[in-house]
N, C-alpha and C positions, 0 to 999 in steps of 0.2 A: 836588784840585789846583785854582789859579784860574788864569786866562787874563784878561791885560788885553788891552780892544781901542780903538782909537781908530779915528774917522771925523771927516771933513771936515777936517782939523789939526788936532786936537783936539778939535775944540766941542762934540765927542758920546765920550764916555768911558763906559765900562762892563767890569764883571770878572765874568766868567763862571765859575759852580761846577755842582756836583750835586748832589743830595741826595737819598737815599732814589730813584734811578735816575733823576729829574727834572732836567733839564738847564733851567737859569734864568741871566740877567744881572740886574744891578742897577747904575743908570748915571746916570749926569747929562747933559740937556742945556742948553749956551747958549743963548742967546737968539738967534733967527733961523731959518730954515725949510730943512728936509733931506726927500731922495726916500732912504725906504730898501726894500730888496725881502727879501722873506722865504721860503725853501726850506721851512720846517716851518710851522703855525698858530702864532701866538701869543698873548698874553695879556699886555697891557700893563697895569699898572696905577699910577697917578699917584700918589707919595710927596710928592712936594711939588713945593707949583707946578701950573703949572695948561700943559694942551697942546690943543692944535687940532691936529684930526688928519680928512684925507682917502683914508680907502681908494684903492686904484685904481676907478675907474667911481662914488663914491660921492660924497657931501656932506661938507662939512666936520663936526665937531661939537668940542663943547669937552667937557673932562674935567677936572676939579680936583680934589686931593688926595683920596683916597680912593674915587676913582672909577677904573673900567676898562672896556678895550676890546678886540674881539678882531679879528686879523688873518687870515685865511687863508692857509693855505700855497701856496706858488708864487706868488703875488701881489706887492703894494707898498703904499704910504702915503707922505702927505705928512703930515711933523710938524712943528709948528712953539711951541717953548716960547714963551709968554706974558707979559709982564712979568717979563722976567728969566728965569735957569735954573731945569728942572725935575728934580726925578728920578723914576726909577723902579725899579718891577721887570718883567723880563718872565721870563713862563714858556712854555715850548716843550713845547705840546699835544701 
C-alpha cells in the first residue's frame, strides 16, 4: 500500500511503502530550509540534488546525489535543499 505525505504546503512531498518488512519514503524537496523530527532512526540518502543537513546538536554538512546520512531516532534535522529541489529515499532503521 502507498501513503502520500506532504509537509510545509507542499514543498516537501513523499510516498511511503514497504518492502520485504522495511518501511521506506521516497520524496522530493523544494528549495528552501525545513525542521523535521524523527520517531524511528533514519537513513537518508540524496537521489538527486544536493541537501545540507544539520542534526539536532550537530554541524551542518552537504550530501549530493548518491551520498547518505543517518538520523537518530527521537531526535531532528535541519534540511535544506540546494540549488533547486532534491529527492530522496529514506529508510527507517
Amino acid at each position: 500500500m502507498l501513503k502520500h505525505n506532504q509537509y510545509f504546503d507542499g514543498a516537501v512531498q513523499s510516498v511511503g511503502f514497504e518492502r520485504n518488512g522495511r518501511k521506506a519514503t521516497v520524496g522530493v524537496i523544494a528549495a528552501g530550509a525545513y525542521h523535521f523530527g524523527t520517531a524511528a532512526a533514519e537513513r537518508m540518502t540524496v537521489i538527486s540534488g544536493c541537501l545540507r543537513v544539520r542534526p539536532d546538536g550537530g554541524d551542518w554538512g552537504v550530501f549530493a546525489q548518491g551520498t547518505a546520512f543517518e538520523i537518530p531516532g527521537d531526535s531532528g534535522f535541519d534540511v535544506e535543499a540546494v540549488g533547486g529541489a532534491a529527492a530522496y529515499l529514506c529508510e527507517f532503521l
